[in-house]
N, C-alpha and C positions, 0 to 999 in steps of 0.2 A: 462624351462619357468619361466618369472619372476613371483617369490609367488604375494599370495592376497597383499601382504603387501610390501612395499620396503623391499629386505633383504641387508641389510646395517649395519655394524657396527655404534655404537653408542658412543659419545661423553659421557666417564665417566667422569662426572665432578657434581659437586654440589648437585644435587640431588640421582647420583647414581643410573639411570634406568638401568635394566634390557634390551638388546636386546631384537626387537620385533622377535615373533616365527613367522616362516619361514611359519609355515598355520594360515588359518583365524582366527582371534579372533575378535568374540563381546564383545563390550561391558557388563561392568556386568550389575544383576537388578538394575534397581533404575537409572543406569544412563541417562540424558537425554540434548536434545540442544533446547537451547532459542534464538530465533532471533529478534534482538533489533531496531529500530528502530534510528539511527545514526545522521540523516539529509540525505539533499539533495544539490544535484550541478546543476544547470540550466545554460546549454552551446549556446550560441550564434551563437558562432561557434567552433566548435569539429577537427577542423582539426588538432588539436596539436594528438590526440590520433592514426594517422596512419599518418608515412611518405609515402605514397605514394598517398595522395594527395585524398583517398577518402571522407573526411568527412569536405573535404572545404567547409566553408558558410556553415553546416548546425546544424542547431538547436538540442539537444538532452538534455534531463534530466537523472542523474546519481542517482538512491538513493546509500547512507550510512549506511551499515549496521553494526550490532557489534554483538557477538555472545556470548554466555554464554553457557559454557558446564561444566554440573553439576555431578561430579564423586565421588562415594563413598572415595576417598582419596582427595579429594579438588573439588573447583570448579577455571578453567582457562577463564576470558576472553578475547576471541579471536579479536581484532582490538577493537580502542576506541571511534573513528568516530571525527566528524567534534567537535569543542571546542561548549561546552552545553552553554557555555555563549553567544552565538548565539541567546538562545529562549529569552533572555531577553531582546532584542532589538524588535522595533517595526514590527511586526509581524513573526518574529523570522526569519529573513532576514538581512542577511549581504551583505558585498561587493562582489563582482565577480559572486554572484549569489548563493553564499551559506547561507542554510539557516539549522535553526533546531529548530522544534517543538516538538518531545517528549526528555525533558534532561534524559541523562544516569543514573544518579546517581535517579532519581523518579522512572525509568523502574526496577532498581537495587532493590529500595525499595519495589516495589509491590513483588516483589519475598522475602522479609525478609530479602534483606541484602545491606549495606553500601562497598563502597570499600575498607574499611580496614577487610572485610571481605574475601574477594576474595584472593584465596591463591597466585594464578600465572595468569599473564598479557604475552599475546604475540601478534605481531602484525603483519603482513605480509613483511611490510614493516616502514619506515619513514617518509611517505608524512604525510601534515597536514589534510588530511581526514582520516588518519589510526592512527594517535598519539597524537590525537587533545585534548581524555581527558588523554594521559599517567602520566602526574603527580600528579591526583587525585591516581594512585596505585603505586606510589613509594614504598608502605608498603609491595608491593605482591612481589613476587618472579619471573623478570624479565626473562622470557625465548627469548633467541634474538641469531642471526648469528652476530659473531666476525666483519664480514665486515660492516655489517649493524648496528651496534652500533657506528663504527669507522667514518661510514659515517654521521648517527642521528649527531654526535660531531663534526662533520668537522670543520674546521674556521667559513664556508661559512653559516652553519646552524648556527653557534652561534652568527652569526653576523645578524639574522632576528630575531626582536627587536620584532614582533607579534607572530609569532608560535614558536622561542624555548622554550621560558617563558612556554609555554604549559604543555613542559615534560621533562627540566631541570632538574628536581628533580631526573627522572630515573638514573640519572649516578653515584648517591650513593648508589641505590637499589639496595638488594640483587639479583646477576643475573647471570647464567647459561649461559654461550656461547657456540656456537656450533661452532664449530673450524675449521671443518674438510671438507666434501661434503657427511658426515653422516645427518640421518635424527635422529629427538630426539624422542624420547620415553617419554612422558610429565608422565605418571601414571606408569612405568612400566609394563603394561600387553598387549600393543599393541592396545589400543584401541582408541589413539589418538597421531597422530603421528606428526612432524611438519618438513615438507619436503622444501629441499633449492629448489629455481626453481629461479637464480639470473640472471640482464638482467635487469628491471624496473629498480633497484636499484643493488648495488652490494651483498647484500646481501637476498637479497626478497624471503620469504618462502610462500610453499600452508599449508593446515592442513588437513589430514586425521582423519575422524572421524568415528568408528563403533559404528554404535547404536545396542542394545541389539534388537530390533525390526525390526527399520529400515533400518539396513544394512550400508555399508558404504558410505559417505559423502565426497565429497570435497570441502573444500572453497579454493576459488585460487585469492584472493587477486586482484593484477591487471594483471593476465597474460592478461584479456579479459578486456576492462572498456564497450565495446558494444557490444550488441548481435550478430552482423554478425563477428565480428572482428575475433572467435575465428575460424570459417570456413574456412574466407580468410585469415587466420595469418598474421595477422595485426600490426605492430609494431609502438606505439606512438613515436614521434620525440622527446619525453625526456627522454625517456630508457638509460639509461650508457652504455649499448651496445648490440648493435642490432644482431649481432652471438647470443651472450649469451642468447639472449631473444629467441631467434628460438629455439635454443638445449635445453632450458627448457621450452619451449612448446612441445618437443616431449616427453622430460621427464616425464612432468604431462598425459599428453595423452596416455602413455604405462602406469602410476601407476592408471588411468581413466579405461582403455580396461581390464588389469589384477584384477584389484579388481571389477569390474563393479559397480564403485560408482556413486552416482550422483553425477553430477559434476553439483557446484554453484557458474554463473559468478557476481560475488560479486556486483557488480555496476548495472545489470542488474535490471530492474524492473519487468522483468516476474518472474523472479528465483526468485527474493523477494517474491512477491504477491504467489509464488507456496507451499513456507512454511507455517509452519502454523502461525496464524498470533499471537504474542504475547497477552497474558502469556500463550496463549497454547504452548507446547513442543513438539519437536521429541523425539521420543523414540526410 
């Protein structure tokens, strides 16, 4: 039977984690997850997030979330959300319907700390709602999939004059690649782990999180961007490839069943509103 944990060998590289053990491990005391408020996406029509034509013409709201998991050896922020210079604009509303009211870098400070404090940055992916503030943490230690760096850098991405400026800066950050179709071991002790699930993007990972309390965690990025999506598996029509994206929705859904983690569809606004609401933490 697959363990609580993916058992998968581990990319030694950079930081030098330790494989996760093959039984449960919580998280230690003291460690806890913060759920940040990112922005928002306001869809007119939503039909781009299922090729098969369910969500034609219809209206939906996406929040943005970003996540902060605070560990006795570092603290990693998980996705960086939509670019904070968004709130600066009149009524913190941009073009295409994104918008953003509380900036990252203020939610940062209520907690005591600046992004050059933040040890390690990782993202799910490379779209502009997941790496919108990544070049405020160039200073942090870049956790990222080989493929999904290759793609962040493509011609195609460096030739968008508005969102690479974003997080350009990443590509001199110190940064850990995961190489293989291993999952990374971010703390070495198994208590947060950063799992490929690729298909959205080619390199697009979820993150396993054990809380010393709460048990395990999943954030999954964009496997799901709606709430029914994730029932009727649902594939957006800009995924890089659609196999891929199926076989890593069964993936996540067996490391789901085996760890019996809550599973958090990122974009959803119930799974948002269900956490607890900032600066309170999971523990």
């Amino acid at each position: 039977m697959i363990a609580r944990f993916l058992i998968c060998a581990l990319v030694a590289v950079a930081l030098g984690a330790a494989a996760p053990s093959p039984t449960p491990h919580r998280g230690p005391p003291g460690m806890k997850l913060y759920v940040l408020d990112c922005g928002r996406i306001d869809e007119t029509d939503a039909d781009g997030y299922a090729d098969d034509g369910a969500y034609k013409g219809v209206a939906r709201s996406l929040i943005v979330p970003c996540y902060l998991i605070r560990h006795p050896k570092g603290d990693l922020l998980w996705e960086t959300g939509l670019p904070q210079t968004l709130a600066d604009l009149s009524g913190g509303k941009g073009s295409d319907g994104m918008s953003v009211s509380h900036r990252l870098t203020e939610q940062l400070k209520i907690l005591g700390l600046t992004p050059a404090d933040v040890e390690f940055m990782s993202v799910s992916h490379s779209h502009f709602d997941h790496i919108g503030n990544g070049g405020l943490f160039a200073g942090s230690t870049w956790i990222v999939d080989a493929d999904e760096r290759a793609y962040a850098f493509r011609p195609q991405a460096r030739a968008d004059k508005d969102q690479f400026p974003r997080y350009f800066a990443l590509e001199t950050a110190k940064t850990v690649l995961i190489e293989s179709d291993a999952s990374y071991d971010v703390f070495g002790d198994g208590s947060v782990l950063v799992i490929q699930a690729p298909g959205h993007t080619p390199g697009h990972t979820v993150l396993l999180v054990d809380l010393p309390k709460a048990g395990p965690v999943l954030l999954t990025g964009d496997m799901w961007h709606l709430a029914e999506s994730r029932a009727a598996r649902r594939v957006p029509r800009f995924n890089t490839d659609r196999a891929q994206t199926l076989k890593s929705m069964d993936k996540v859904e067996a490391v789901a069943r085996e760890t019996g983690a809550r599973v958090v569809r990122e974009h959803v606004q119930e799974d948002f509103n269900a956490l607890p609401k900032f600066p309170t933490p999971l523990e």
